[in-house]
Structures are given as structure tokens and as C-alpha cells.
N, C-alpha and C positions, 0 to 999 in steps of 0.2 A: 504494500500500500504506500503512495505519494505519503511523504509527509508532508505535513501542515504551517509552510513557513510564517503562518499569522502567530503561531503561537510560540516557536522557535524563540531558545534563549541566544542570547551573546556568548562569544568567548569572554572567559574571564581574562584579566592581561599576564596570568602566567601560562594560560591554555595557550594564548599566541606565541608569547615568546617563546616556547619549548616547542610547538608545532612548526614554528616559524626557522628554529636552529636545524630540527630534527630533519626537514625539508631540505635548507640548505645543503646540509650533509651529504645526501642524496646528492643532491643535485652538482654537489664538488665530484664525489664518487664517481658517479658519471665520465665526466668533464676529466679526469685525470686517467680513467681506464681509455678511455677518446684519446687524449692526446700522447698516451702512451703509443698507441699504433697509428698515430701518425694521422687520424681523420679529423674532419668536419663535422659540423652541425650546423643549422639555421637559425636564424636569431642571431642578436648582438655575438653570444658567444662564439658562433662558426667565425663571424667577420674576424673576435680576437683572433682564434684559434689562427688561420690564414695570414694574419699579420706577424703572429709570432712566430709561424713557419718559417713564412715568403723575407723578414727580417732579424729572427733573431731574436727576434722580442720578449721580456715576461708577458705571460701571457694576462697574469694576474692583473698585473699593472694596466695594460692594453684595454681589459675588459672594465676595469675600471672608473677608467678616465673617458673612452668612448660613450659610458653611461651619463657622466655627468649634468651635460647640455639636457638629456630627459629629466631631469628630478624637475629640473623646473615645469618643464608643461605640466609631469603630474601633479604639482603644485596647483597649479592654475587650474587645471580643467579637472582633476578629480579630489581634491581637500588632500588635505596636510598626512591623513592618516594611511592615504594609499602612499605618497611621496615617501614619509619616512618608512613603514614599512618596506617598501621597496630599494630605499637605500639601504635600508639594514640588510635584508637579503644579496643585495650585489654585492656589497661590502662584506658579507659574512663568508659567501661562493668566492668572491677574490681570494680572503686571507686562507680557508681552506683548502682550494685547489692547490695554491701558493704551500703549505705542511705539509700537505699530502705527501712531498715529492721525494723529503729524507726518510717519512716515517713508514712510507707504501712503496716499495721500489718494485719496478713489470720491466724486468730486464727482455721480458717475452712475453708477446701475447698477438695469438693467431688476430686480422682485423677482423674477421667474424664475431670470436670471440668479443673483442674490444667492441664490436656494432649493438650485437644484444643486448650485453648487458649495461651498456651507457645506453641505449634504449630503455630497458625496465628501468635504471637505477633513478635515471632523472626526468623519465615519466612519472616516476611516484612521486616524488621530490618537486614536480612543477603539479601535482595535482593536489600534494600539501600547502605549499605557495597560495594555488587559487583558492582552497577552502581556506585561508587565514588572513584573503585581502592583499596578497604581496604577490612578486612578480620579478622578474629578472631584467627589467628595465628596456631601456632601449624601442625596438621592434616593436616590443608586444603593448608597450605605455603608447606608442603612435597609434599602433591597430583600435585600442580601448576608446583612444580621446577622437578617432574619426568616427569608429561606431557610433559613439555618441551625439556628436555635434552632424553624420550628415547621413546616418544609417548604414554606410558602408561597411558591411561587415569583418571584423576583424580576423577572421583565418581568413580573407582575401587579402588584406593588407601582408599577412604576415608568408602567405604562398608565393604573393607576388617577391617580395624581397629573397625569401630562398630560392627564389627559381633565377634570381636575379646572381647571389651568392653563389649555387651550384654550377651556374653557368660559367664564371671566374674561378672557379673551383676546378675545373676540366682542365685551363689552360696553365694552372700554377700548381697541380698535383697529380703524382702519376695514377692513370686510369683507374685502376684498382682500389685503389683508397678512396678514388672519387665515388664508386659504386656502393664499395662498403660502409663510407660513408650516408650514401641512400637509404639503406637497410636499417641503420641506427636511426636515421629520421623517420622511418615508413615506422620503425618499432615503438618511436617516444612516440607520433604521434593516435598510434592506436592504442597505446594506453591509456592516451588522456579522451580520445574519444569514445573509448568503450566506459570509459572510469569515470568517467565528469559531467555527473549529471545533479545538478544544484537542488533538483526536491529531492536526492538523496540526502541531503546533509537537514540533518534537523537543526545544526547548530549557529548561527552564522555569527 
């Protein structure tokens, strides 16, 4: 049976904060078993992930900083409480993936392997996010703020840009990784679409 969002409680602010860490986690997991074998994602993060290849770059830092310029729209078009949530969340996935790197060492990992399971890991992990209000910034805060303001749906906003990112992805990664890369996107995003259905959550 739907639940009854009339009657739904709040989270209380330690149900956030510890759904909000536990999320991240996830979602660094992910992102470090990824750029272990060398692939992509969609979203802000792919764009780091390709900078840090194609450059050299922390990726931590990259993802970072690329966010910034967003806190502000979320500010503006969605209140104070999606913006800092959401810098908490990128700010938490930076310093994480960033640890991860002495405490988790993948001297080897087939990219299949590496596709799946950064598939589930940060499929769960961005479907934690969305039930606690937060978001990995970038991409997905432009997708929210144009739904809003012109009804344009936001997984078109956010297809458009990875078909955009995979396409520049063909020419700066060898084939392979490009695909396997695929597989890991096809994988997160059929967990949040089998998983993320909002009169599931009683709680909001």
C-alpha cells in the first residue's frame, strides 16, 4: 500500500546527518572502485573523473571546486536547506574518495568488476542523498532548478549532458573503458529507477 505522505513525519537532524554520511560513503565507494579501473560516470563527477585522467589532477579537489559556482543557484532557486545539504554531501564524497586511496588500495580490478559495483555502491548512496534532501551538486542542482522554473524534466537535462560527457569520453579514453564505463551508468541508473519511488518513503 502507497503511503500517506499527509501524514509522514520529518527526519529528525541526527536521522539526516547519519543518513546523509552513511550515503556519502556509498557514494565515495563507488567513485574510488571507478577510478580504480580507470572509468567514467555522468554527472559532475564523470566530468572530474576525465579531468583528472586527461590532467593529472586530484580528482577530489577537481570535483570540488567544479561544484562551487552551483551552491549558489541552489541557494537561490531551492532554500538554504537543499544548498547546505548538498555542500555537505560534495564536501563529504571529496574528502572520502580523497582517504579512501591509502586506506583501500585495488592494485587490480577487472573494469566489469569496477562497473557493477560502483553501479550498486553509488546507486544506493545517491538514493540515500535523495531521500534526505541532498545531492551531489553540479548536473543534477541545474536538472532540479529547470524542472522547476520551466517543467523540463530533469533526467533530460541530466541525459542530455552525459551523452554530451560520453561522447568526449570516446575520444580521451581507450574504447573499452568507454563501454565499461556504460555498464556502470546503465547499472546506477537502474537502481535509482527501480528504487526511487517517493510514496515509498513514509518519512520525509
Amino acid at each position: 500500500m502507497d503511503a500517506d505522505l499527509s501524514t509522514a513525519r520529518r527526519y529528525t537532524a541526527f536521522e539526516d546527518v547519519q543518513g546523509l554520511m552513511i550515503a556519502s560513503a556509498q557514494a565515495a565507494l563507488g567513485i574510488h572502485l571507478l577510478r580504480a579501473a580507470g572509468l567514467v560516470t555522468g554527472g559532475t563527477a564523470g566530468t572530474a573523473l576525465i579531468l583528472s585522467y586527461v590532467f593529472h589532477w586530484n580528482f577530489s579537489v577537481v570535483f570540488f571546486a567544479m561544484n562551487i559556482p552551483f551552491f549558489g543557484f541552489a541557494w537561490m532557486a531551492r532554500g538554504p536547506v537543499f544548498c547546505l545539504k548538498s555542500l555537505a554531501t560534495v564536501a563529504l564524497v571529496s574528502l572520502l574518495a580523497e582517504a579512501l586511496k591509502p586506506l583501500l588500495h585495488v592494485d587490480q580490478i577487472h573494469p566489469a568488476a569496477a562497473a557493477v559495483l560502483f553501479g550498486v555502491s553509488a546507486g544506493v548512496g545517491l538514493l540515500g542523498l535523495f531521500r534526505h534532501s541532498g545531492s551531489l551538486g553540479g548536473v543534477s542542482i541545474v536538472a532540479l532548478i529547470l524542472q522547476d522554473k520551466t517543467g523540463f524534466r530533469a533526467g533530460w537535462t541530466q541525459l542530455i549532458h552525459d551523452l554530451i560527457l560520453f561522447t568526449a569520453a570516446v575520444f580521451l579514453l581507450p574504447p573499452d573503458r568507454v563501454l565499461w564505463s556504460l555498464l556502470g551508468a546503465v547499472i546506477l541508473n537502474a537502481v535509482i529507477t527501480f528504487n526511487h519511488r517517493r510514496d515509498w518513503y513514509v518519512v520525509t
